[in-house]
C-alpha positions as CSV (number, residue, x, y, z in Angstrom):
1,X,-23.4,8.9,-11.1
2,X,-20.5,10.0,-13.0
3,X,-19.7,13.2,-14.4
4,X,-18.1,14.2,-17.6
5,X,-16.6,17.6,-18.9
6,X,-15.0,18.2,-21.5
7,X,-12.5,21.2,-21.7
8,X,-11.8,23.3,-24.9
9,X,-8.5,25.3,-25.1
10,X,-9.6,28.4,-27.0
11,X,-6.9,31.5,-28.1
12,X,-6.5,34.2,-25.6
13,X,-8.8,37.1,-25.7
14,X,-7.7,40.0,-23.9
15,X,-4.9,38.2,-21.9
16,X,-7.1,35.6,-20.8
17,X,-7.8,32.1,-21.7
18,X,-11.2,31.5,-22.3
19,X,-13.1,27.8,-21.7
20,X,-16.2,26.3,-22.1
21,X,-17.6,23.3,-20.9
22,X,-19.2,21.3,-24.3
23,X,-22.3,19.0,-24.6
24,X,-23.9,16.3,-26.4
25,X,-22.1,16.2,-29.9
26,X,-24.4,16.9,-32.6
27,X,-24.8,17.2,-36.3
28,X,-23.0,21.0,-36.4
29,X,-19.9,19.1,-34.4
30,X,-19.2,16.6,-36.6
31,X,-19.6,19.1,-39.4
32,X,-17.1,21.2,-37.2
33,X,-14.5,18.1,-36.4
34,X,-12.2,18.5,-39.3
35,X,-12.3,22.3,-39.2
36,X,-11.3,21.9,-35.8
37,X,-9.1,19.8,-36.3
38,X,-6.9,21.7,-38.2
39,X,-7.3,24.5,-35.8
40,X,-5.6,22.5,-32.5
41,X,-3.0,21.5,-34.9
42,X,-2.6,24.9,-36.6
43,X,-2.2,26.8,-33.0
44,X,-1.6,23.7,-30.6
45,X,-5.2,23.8,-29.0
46,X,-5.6,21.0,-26.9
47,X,-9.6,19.3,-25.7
48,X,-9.2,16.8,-23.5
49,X,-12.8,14.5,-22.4
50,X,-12.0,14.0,-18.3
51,X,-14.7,11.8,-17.1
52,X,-14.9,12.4,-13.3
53,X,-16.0,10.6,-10.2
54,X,-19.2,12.3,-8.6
55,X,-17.7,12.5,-5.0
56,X,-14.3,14.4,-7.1
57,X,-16.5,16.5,-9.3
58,X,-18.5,17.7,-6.0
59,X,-14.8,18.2,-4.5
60,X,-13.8,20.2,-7.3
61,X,-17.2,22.1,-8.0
62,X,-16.7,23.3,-3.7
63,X,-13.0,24.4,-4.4
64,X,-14.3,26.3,-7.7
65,X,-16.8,28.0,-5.2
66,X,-14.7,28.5,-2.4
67,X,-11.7,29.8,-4.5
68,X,-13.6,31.5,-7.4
69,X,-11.7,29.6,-10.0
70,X,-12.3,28.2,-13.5
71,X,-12.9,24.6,-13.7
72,X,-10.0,24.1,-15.5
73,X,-8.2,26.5,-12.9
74,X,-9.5,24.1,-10.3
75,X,-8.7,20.8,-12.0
76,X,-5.5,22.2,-13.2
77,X,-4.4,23.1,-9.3
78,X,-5.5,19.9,-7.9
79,X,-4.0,17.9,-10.7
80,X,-0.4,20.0,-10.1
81,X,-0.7,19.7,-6.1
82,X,-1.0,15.7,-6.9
83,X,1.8,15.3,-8.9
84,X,3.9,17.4,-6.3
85,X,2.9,14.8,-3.7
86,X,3.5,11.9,-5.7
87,X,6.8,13.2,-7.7
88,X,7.9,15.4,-4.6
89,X,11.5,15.8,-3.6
90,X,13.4,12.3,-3.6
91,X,14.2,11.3,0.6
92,X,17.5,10.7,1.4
93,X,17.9,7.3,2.8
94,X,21.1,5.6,4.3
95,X,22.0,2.0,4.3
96,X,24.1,0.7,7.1
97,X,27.4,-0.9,5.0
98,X,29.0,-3.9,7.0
99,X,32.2,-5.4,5.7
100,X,31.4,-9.1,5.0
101,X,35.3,-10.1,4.5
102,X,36.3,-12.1,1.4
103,X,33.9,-13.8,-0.2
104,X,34.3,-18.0,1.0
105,X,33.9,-19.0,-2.9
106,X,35.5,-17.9,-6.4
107,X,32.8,-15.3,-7.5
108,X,34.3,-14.6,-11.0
109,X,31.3,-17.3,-12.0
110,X,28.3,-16.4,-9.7
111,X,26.3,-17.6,-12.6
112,X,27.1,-20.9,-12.6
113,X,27.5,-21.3,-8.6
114,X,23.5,-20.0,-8.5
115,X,22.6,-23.3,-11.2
116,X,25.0,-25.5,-9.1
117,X,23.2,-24.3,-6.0
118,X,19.2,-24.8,-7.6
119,X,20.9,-28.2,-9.3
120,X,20.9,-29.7,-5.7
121,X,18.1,-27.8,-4.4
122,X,16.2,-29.2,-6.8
123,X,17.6,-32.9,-6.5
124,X,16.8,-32.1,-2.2
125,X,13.1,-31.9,-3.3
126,X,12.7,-34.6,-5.7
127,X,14.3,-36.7,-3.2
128,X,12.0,-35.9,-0.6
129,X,9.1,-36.5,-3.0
130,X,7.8,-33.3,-3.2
C-alpha cells in the first residue's frame, strides 16, 4: 500500500514551526484554496503532497520514533543526507597523458577526414553485401 502526507508550512509560533499532516479535501478546503492561496504567496508558505512508498514511510515513521523528530524533521534529514551522498564532494581522478607524436595526417579538417573515413566504410559494407 502506499502512503501519502501532505505537509503544511505554517508561520512560527513561539520560535517554532508548526506542521500538520492534512486529510481528505473537503467542501471547507476548497472554500479555503484561494484564501490560502494568497497566504503561501503573501508569506512564502510552501505544501507540498509527497506520496511515499510503504517500506520508506515505515523507515521514516521508525527514525521519527527513534529520534523523536517531526515528520517533516525526519523527511527533511533523510532527504538532506541523500543529496550529500549523491552531490558529495567531486573525486579527484587522474588520467595517465602519453605523448602520441605528431599527428600522421593534416588535422586542420578532422571533419572532413571522419566523412572520408565513413565514405569507404560504408562502400567496405555495401561491397560485402551487408
Amino acid at each position: 500500500m502506499i502512503g501519502t502526507a501532505q505537509i503544511a508550512a505554517q508561520p512560527k509560533q513561539g520560535g517554532h514551526a508548526r506542521e500538520s499532516v492534512m486529510h481528505s479535501p473537503t467542501t471547507n478546503d476548497v472554500v479555503m484554496l484561494p484564501i490560502l492561496i494568497i497566504m503561501m504567496l503573501t508569506w512564502g508558505m510552501a505544501r507540498t503532497t509527497v506520496t511515499l512508498d510503504s517500506d520508506v514511510e515505515a523507515q521514516l515513521h521508525r527514525l521519527m520514533r527513534e529520534q523523536g523528530l517531526s515528520f517533516k524533521a525526519a523527511l527533511n534529514d533523510t532527504l538532506r543526507r541523500g543529496f550529500d551522498v549523491v552531490h558529495g564532494p567531486p573525486i579527484a581522478v587522474q588520467f595517465p597523458v602519453y605523448d602520441l607524436g605528431r599527428p600522421s595526417i593534416d588535422l586542420t579538417h578532422a571533419l572532413r577526414v571522419a566523412a572520408d573515413l565513413e565514405d569507404e566504410e560504408i562502400a567496405r559494407e555495401l561491397e560485402v553485401g551487408r
